[in-house]
N, C-alpha and C positions, 0 to 999 in steps of 0.2 A: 947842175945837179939839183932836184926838187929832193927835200926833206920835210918830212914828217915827224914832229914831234906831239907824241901823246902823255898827257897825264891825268891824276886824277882816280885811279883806282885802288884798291886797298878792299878790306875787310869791314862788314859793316853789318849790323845786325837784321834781323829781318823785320820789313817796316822803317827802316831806316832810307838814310839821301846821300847819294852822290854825287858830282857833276865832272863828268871827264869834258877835256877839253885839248882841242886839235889844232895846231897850229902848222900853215902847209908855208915854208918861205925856201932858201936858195935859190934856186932858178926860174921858181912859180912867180909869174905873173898873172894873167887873169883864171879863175875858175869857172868852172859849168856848173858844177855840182856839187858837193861833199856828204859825207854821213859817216854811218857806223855801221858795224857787221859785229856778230860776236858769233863764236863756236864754242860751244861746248864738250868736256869729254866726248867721245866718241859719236860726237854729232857733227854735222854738215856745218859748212858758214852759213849765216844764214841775213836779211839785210835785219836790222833796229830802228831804224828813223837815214832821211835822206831830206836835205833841203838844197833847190835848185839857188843860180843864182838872184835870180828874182824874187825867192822868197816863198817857192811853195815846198810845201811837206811831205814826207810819204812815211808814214808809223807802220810796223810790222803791230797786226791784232794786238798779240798777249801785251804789249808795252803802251797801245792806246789809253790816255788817261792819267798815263803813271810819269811818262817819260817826254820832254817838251826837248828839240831840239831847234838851237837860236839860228839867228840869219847867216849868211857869212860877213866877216866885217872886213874893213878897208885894208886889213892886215890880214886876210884870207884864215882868219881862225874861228873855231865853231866849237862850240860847246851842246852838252849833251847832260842836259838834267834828270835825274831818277830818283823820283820819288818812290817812298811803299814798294822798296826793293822784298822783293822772293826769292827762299831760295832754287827757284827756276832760273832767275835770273843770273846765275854764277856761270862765266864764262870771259872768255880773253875777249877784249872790246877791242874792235881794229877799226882805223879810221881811214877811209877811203875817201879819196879825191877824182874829179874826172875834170882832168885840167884841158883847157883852151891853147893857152900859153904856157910851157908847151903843151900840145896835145897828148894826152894818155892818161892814161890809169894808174893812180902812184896808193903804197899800199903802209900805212904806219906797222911798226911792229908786235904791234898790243898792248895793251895792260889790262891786266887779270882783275876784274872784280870778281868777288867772293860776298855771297849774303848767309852766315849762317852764323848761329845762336853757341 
């Protein structure tokens, strides 16, 4: 059984830092990829940042600049910095994995950041 454990999010003003972080253990042994997805009210998921196991990136626009996310480490967890939070930015952050070992697609169950004054 792969488990995802998220934390990290909370309330915070705008212009303000967060850093969520993703921790994928139980049955996960090696990864392909991980990242973040967030949805908003009556919005689509949509992705936030993606790093492979190698170490490369993929930032969705609006978050380039603002938001830095790190490698995966030897314990398959990944963190997700946000800096000069908007309140655009308010939304359930979900952490996605695309494991090797086992193979699939494992989905955390959120945490809600909130940026507003």
């Amino acid at each position: 059984q792969v488990q995802l454990v998220e934390s990290g999010g909370g309330l915070v003003q705008p212009g303000g830092s967060l850093r969520l972080s993703c921790a994928a253990s139980g049955s996960m042994g090696s990864v392909g990829a991980m990242g973040w997805y967030r949805q908003a009210p009556g919005k689509h998921r949509e992705l936030v940042a993606h790093v492979t196991y190698d170490g490369n990136t993929n930032y969705a626009e609006p978050v380039k600049g603002r938001f830095t996310i790190s490698e995966i480490n030897a314990k398959n967890t990944v963190y997700l910095q946000m800096n000069n939070l908007k309140p655009e930015d308010t939304a359930v952050y979900y952490c996605h994995v695309n494991g090797w070992v086992p193979p699939g697609d494992y989905w955390g169950e959120g945490t809600l950041v909130t940026v507003s004054s």
